[in-house]
PyMOL Python script that loads the backbone (N, CA, C, O; Angstrom):
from pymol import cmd

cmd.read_pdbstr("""\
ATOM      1  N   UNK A   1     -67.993-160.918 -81.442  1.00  0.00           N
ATOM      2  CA  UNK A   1     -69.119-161.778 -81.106  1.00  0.00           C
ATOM      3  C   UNK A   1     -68.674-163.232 -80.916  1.00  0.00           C
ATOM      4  O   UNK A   1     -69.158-163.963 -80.052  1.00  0.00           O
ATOM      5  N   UNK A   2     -67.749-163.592 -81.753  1.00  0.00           N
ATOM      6  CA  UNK A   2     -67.318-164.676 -81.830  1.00  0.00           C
ATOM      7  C   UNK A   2     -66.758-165.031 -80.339  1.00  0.00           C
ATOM      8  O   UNK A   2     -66.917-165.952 -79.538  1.00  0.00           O
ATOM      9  N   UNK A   3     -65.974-163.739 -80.395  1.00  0.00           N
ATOM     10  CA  UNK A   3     -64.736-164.137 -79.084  1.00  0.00           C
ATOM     11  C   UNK A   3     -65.921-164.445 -77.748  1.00  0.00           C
ATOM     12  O   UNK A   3     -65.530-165.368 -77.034  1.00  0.00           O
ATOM     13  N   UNK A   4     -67.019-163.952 -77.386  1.00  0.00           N
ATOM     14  CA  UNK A   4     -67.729-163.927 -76.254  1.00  0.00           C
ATOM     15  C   UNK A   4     -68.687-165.580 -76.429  1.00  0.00           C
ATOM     16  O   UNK A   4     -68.928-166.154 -75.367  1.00  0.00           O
ATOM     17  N   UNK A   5     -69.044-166.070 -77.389  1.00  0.00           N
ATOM     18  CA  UNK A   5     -69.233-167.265 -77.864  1.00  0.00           C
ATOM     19  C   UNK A   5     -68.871-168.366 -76.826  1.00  0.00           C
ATOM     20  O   UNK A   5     -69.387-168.926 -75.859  1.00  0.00           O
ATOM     21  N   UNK A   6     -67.455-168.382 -77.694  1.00  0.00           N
ATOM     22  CA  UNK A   6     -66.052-168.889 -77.224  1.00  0.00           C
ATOM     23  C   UNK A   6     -65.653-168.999 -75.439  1.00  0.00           C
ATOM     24  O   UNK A   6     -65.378-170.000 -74.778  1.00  0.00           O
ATOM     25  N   UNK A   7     -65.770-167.342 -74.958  1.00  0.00           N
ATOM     26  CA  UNK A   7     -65.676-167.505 -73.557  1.00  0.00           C
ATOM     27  C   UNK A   7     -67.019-168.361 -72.403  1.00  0.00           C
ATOM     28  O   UNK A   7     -66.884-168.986 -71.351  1.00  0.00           O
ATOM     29  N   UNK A   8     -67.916-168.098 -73.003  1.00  0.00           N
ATOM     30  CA  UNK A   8     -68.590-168.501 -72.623  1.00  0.00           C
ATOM     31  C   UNK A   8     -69.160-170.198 -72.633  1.00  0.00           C
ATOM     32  O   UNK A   8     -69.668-170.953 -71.804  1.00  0.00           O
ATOM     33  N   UNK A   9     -68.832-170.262 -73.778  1.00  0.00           N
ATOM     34  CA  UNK A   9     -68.592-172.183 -73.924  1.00  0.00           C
ATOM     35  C   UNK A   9     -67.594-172.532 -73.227  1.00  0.00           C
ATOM     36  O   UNK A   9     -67.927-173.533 -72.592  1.00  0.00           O
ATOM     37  N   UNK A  10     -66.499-172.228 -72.993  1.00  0.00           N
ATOM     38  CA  UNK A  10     -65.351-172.415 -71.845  1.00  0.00           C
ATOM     39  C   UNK A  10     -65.804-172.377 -70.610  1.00  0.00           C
ATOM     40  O   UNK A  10     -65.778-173.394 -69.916  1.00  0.00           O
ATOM     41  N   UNK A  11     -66.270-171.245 -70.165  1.00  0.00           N
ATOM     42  CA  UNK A  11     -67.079-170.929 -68.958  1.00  0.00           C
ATOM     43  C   UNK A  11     -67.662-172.615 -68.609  1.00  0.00           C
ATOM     44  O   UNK A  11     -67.399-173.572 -67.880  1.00  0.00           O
ATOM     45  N   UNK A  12     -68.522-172.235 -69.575  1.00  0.00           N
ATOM     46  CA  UNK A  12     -69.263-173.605 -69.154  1.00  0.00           C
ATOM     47  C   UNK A  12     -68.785-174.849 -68.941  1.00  0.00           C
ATOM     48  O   UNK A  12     -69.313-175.623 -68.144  1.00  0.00           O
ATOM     49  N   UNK A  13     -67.587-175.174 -69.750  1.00  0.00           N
ATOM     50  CA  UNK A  13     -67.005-176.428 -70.073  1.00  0.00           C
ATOM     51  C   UNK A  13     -66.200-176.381 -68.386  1.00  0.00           C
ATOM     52  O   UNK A  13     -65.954-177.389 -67.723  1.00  0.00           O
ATOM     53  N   UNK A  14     -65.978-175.309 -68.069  1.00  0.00           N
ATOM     54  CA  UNK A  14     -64.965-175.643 -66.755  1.00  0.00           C
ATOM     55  C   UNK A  14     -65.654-175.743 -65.623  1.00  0.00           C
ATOM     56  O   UNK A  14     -65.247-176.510 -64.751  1.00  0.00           O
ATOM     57  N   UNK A  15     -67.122-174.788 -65.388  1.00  0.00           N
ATOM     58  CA  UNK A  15     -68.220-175.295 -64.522  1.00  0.00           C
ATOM     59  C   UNK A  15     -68.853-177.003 -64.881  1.00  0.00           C
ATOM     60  O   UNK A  15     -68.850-177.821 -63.962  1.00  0.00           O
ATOM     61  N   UNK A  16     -69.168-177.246 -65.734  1.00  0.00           N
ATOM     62  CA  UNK A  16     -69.751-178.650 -65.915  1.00  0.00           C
ATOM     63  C   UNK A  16     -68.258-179.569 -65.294  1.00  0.00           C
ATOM     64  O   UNK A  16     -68.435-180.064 -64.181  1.00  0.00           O
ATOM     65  N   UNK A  17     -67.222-179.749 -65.764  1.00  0.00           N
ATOM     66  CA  UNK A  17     -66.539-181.047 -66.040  1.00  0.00           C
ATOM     67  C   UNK A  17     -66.047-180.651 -63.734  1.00  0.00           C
ATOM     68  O   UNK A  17     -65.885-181.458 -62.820  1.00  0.00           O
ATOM     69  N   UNK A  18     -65.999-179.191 -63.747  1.00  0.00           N
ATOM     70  CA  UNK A  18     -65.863-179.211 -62.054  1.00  0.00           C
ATOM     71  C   UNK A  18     -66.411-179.793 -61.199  1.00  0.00           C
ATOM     72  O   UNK A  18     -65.923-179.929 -60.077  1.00  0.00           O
ATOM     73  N   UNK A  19     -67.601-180.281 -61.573  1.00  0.00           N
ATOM     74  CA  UNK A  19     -68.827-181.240 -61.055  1.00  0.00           C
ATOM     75  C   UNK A  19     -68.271-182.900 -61.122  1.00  0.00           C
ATOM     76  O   UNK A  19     -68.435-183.797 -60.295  1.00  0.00           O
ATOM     77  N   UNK A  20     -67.651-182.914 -62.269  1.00  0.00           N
ATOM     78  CA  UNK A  20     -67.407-184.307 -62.070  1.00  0.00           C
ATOM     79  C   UNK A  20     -65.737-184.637 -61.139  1.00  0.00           C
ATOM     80  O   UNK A  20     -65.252-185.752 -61.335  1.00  0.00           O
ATOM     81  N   UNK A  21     -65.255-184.034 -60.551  1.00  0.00           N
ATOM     82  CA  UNK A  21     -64.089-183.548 -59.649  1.00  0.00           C
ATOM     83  C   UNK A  21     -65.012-184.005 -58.599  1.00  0.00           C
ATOM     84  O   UNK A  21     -64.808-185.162 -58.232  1.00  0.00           O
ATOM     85  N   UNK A  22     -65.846-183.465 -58.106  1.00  0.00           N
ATOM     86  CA  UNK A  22     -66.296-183.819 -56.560  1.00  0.00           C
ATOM     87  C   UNK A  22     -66.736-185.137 -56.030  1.00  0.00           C
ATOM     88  O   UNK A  22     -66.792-185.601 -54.891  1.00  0.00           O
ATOM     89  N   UNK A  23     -67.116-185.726 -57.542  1.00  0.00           N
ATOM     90  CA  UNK A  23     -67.508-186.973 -57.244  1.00  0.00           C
ATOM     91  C   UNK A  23     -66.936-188.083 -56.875  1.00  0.00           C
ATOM     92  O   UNK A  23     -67.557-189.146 -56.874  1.00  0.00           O
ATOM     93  N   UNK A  24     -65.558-187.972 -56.481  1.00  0.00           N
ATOM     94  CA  UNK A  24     -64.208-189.033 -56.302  1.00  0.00           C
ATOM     95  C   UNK A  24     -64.311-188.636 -54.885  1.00  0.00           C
ATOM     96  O   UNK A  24     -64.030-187.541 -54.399  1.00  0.00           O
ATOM     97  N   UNK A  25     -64.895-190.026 -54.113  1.00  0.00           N
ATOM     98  CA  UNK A  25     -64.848-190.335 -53.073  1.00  0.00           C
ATOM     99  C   UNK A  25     -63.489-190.324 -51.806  1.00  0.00           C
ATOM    100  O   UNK A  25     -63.648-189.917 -50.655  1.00  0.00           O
ATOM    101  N   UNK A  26     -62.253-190.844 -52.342  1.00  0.00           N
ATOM    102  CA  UNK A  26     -61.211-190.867 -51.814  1.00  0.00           C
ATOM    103  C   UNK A  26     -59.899-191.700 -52.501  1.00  0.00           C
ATOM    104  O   UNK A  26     -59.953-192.529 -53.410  1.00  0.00           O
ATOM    105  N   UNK A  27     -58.861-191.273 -51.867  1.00  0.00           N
ATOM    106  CA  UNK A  27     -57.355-191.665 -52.727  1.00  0.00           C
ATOM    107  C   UNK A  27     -57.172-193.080 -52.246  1.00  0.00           C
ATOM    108  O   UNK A  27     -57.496-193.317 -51.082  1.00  0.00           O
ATOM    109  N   UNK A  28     -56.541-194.356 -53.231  1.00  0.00           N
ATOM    110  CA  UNK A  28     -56.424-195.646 -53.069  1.00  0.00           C
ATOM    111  C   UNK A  28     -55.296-195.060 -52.188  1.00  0.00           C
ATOM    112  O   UNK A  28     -54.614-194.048 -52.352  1.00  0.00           O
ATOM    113  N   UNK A  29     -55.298-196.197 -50.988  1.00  0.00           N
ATOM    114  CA  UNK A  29     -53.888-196.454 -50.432  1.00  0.00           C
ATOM    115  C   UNK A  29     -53.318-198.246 -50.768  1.00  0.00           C
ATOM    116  O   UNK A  29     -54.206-199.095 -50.694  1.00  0.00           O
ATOM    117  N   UNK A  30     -52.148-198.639 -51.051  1.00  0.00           N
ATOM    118  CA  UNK A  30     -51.688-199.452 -51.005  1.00  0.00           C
ATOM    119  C   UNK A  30     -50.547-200.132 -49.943  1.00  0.00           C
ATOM    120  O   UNK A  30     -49.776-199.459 -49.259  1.00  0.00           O
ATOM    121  N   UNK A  31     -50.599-201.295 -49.954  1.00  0.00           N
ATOM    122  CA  UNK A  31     -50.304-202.133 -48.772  1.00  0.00           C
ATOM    123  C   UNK A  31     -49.611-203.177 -49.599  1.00  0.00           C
ATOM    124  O   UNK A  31     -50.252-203.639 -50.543  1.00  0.00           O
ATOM    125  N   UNK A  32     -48.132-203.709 -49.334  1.00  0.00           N
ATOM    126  CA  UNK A  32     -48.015-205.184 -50.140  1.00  0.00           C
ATOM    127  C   UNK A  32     -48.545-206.208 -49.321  1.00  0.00           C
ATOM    128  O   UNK A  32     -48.972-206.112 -48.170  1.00  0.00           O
ATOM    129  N   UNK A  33     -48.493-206.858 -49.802  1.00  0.00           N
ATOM    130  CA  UNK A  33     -49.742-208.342 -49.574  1.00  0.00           C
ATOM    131  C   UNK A  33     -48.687-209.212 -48.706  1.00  0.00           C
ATOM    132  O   UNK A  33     -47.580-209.601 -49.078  1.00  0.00           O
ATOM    133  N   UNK A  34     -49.198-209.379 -47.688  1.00  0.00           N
ATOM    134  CA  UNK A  34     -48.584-210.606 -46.210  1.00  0.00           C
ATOM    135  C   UNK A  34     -48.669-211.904 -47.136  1.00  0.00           C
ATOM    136  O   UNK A  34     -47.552-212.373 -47.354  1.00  0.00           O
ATOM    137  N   UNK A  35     -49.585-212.508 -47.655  1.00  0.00           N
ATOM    138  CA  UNK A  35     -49.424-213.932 -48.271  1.00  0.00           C
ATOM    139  C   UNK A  35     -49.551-214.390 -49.247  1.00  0.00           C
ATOM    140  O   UNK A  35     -50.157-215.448 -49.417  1.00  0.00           O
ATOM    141  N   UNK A  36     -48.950-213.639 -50.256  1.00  0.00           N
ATOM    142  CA  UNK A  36     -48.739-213.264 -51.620  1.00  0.00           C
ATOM    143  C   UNK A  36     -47.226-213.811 -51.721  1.00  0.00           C
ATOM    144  O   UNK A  36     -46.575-212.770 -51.804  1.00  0.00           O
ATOM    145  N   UNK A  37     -46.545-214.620 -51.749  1.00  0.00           N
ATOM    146  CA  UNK A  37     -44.911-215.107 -51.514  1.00  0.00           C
ATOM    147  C   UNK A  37     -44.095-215.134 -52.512  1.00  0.00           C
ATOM    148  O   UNK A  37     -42.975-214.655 -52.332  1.00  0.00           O
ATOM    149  N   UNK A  38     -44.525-215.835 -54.134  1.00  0.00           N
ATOM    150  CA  UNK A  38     -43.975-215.941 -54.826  1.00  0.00           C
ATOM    151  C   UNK A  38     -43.898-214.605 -56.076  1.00  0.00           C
ATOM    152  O   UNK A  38     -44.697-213.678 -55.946  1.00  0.00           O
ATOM    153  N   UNK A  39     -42.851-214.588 -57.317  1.00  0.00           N
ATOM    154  CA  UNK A  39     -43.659-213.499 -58.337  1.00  0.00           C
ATOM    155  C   UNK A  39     -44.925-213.480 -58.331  1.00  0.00           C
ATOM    156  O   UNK A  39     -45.742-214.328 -57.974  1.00  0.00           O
ATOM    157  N   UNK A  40     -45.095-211.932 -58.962  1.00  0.00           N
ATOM    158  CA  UNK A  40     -46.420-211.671 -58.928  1.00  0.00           C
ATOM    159  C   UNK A  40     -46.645-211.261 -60.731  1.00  0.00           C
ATOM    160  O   UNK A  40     -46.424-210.223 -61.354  1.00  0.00           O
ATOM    161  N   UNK A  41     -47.213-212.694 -61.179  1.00  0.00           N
ATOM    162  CA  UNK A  41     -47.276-212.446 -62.750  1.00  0.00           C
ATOM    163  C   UNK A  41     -48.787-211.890 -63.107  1.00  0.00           C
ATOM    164  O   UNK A  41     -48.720-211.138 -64.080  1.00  0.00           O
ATOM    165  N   UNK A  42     -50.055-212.031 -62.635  1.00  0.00           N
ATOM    166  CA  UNK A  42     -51.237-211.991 -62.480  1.00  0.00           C
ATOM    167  C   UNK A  42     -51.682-210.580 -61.724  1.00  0.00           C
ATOM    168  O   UNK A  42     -51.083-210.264 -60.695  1.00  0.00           O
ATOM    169  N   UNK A  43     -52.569-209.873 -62.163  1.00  0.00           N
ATOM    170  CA  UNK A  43     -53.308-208.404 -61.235  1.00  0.00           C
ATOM    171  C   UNK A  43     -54.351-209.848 -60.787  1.00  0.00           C
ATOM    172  O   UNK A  43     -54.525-209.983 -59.576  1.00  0.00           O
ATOM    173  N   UNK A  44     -54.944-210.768 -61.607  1.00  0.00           N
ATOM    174  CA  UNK A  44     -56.295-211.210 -61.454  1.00  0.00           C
ATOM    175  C   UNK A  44     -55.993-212.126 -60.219  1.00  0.00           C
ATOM    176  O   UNK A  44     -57.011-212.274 -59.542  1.00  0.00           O
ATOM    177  N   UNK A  45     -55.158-212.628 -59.840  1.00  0.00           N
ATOM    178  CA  UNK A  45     -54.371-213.796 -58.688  1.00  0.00           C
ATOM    179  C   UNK A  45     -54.254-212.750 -57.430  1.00  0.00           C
ATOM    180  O   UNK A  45     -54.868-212.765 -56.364  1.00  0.00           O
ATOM    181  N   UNK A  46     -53.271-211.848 -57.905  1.00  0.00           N
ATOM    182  CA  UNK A  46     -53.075-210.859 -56.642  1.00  0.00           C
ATOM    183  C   UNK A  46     -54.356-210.084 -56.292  1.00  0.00           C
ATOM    184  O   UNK A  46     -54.258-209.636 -55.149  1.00  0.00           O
ATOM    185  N   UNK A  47     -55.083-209.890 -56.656  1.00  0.00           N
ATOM    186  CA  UNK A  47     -56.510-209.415 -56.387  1.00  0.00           C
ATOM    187  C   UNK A  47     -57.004-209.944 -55.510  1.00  0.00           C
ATOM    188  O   UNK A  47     -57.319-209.337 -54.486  1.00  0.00           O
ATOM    189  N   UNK A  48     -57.260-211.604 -55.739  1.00  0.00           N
ATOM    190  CA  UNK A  48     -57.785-212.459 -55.673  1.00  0.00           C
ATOM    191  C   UNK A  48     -57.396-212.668 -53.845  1.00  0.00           C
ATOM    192  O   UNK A  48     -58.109-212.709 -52.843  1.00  0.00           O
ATOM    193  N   UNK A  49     -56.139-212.749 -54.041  1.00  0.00           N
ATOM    194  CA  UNK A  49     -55.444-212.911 -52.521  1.00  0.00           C
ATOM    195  C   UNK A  49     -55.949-211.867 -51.814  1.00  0.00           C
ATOM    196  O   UNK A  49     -56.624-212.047 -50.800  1.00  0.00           O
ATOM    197  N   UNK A  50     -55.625-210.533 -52.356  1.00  0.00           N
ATOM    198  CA  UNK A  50     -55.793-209.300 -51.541  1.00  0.00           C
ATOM    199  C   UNK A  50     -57.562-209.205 -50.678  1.00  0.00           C
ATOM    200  O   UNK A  50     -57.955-208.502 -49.747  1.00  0.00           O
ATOM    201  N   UNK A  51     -58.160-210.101 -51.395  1.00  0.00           N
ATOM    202  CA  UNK A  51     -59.157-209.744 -50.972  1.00  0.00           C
ATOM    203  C   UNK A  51     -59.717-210.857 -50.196  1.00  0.00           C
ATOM    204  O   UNK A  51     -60.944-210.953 -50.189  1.00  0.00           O
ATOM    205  N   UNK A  52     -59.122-211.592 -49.634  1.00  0.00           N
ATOM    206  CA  UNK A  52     -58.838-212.711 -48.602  1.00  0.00           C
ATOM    207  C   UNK A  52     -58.081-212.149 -47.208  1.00  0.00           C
ATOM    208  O   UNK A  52     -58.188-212.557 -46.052  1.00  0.00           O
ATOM    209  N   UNK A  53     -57.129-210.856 -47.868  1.00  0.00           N
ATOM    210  CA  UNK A  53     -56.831-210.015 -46.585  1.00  0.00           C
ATOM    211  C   UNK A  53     -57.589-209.014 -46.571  1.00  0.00           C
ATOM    212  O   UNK A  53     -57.171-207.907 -46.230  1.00  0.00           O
ATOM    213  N   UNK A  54     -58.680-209.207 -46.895  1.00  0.00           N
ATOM    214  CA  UNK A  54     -59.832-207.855 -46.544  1.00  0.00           C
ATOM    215  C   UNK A  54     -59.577-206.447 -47.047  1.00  0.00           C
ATOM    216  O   UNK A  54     -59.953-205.389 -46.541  1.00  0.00           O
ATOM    217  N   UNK A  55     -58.751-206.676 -48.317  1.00  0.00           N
ATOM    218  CA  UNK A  55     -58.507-205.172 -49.200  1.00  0.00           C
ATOM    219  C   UNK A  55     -59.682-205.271 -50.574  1.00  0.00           C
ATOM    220  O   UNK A  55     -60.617-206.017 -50.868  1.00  0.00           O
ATOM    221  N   UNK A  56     -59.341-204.649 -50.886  1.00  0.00           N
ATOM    222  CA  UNK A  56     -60.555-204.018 -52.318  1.00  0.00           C
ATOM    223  C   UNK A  56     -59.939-204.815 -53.351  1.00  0.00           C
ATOM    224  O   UNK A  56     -60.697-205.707 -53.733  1.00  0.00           O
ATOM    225  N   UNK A  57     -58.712-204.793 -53.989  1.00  0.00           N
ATOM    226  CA  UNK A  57     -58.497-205.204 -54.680  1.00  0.00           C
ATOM    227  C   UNK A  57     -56.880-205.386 -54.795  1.00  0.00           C
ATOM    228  O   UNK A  57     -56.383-204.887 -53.785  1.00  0.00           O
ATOM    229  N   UNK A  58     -55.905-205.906 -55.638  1.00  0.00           N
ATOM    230  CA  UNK A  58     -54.519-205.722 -55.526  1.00  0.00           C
ATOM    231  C   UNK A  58     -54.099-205.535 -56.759  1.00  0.00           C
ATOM    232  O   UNK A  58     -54.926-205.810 -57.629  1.00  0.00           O
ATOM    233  N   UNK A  59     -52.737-205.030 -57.216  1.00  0.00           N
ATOM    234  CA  UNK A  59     -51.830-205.320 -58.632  1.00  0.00           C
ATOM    235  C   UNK A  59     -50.796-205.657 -58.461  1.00  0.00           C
ATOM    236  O   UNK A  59     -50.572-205.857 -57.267  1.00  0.00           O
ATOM    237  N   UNK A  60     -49.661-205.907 -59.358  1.00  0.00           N
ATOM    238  CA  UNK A  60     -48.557-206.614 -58.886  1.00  0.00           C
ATOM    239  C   UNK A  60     -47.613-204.884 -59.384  1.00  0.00           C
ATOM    240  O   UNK A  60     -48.235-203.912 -59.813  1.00  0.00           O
ATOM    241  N   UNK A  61     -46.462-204.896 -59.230  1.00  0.00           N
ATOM    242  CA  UNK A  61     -45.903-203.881 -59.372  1.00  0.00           C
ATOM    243  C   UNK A  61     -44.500-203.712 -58.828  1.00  0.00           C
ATOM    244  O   UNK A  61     -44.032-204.334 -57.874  1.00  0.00           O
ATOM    245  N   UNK A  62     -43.896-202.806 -59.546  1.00  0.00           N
ATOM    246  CA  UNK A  62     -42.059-202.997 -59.299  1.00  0.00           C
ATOM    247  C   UNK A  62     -41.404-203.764 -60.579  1.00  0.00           C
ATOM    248  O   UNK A  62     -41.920-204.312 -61.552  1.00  0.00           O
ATOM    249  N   UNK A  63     -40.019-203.570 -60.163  1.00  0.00           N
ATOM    250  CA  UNK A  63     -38.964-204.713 -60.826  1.00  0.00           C
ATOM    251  C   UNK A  63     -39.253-205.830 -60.914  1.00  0.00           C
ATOM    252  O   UNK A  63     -39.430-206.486 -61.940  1.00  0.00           O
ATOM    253  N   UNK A  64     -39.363-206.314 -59.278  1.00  0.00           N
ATOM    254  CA  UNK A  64     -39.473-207.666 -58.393  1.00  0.00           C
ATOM    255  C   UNK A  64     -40.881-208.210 -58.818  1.00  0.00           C
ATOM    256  O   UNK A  64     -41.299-209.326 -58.511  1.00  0.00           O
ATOM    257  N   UNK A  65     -41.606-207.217 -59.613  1.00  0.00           N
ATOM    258  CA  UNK A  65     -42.916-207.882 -59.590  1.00  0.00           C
ATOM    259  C   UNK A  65     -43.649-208.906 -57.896  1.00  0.00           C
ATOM    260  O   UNK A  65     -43.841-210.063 -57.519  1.00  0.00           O
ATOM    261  N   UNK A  66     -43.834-207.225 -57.320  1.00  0.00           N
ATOM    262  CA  UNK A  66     -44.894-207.486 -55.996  1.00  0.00           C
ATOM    263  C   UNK A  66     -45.945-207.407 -55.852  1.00  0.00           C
ATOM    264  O   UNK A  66     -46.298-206.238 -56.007  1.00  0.00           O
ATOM    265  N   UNK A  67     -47.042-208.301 -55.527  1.00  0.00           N
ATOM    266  CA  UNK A  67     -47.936-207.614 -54.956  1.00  0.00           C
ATOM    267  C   UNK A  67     -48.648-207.152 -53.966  1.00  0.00           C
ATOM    268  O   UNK A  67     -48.653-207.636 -52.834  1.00  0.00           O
ATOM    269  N   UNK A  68     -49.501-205.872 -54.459  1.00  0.00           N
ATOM    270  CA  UNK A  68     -49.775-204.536 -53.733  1.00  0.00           C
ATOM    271  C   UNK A  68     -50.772-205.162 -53.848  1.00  0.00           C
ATOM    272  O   UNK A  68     -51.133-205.885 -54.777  1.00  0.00           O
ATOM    273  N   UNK A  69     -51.625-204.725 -52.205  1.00  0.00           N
ATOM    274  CA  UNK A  69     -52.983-205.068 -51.928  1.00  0.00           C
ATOM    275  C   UNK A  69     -53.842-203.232 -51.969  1.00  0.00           C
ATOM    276  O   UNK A  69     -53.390-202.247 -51.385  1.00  0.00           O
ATOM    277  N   UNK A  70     -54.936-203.264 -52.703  1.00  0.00           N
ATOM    278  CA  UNK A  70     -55.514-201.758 -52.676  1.00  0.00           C
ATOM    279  C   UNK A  70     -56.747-201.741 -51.961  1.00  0.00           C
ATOM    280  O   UNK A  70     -57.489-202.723 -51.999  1.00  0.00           O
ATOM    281  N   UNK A  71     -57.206-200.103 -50.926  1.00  0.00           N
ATOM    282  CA  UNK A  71     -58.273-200.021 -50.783  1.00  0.00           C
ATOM    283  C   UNK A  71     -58.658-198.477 -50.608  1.00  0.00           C
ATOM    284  O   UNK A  71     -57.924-197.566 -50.992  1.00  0.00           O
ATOM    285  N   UNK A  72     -59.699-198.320 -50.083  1.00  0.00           N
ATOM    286  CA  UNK A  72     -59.715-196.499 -50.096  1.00  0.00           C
ATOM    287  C   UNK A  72     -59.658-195.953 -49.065  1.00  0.00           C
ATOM    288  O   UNK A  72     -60.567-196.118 -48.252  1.00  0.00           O
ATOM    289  N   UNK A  73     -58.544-195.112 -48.774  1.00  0.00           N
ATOM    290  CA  UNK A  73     -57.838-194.791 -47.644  1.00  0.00           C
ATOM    291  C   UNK A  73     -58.869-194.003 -46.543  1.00  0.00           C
ATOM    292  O   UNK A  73     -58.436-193.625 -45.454  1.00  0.00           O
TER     293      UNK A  73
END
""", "prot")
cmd.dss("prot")
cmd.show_as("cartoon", "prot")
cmd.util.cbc("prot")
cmd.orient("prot")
C-alpha cells in the first residue's frame, strides 16, 4: 500500500514540476560589448552599458574579466 502511495506522489511530483519546464520562454544568447573597453569589475556597470547597445542586460566574465552583453535569442 505504501509502495503505490509513493508511486503515485512521484507521478504527480513529475507531472506538476513538468509544467513549470514549459514556461521558459527562450535561451540567453551572449555578445561581448563593442564599448565596454576597460576591465570589467562591475555586472551593475556592464549592464548598464549593454543596455545602451540595446541588449537586456550584461556580466563581466573570463580571466580577462570581459564584458558580455545578454539577451533572448
Amino acid at each position: 500500500m505504501e509502495n503505490k502511495v509513493f508511486t503515485a506522489f512521484f507521478l504527480f511530483l513529475v507531472l506538476f514540476s513538468s509544467q513549470e519546464v514549459i514556461g521558459i520562454e527562450g535561451r540567453m544568447c551572449q555578445s561581448r560589448s563593442h564599448h565596454f573597453r576597460s576591465i570589467c569589475l562591475s555586472n551593475h556597470n556592464c549592464a548598464n552599458i549593454c543596455r545602451g547597445e540595446r541588449f537586456s542586460g550584461g556580466r563581466c566574465h573570463g580571466l580577462h574579466r570581459k564584458c558580455y552583453c545578454t539577451r533572448l535569442c
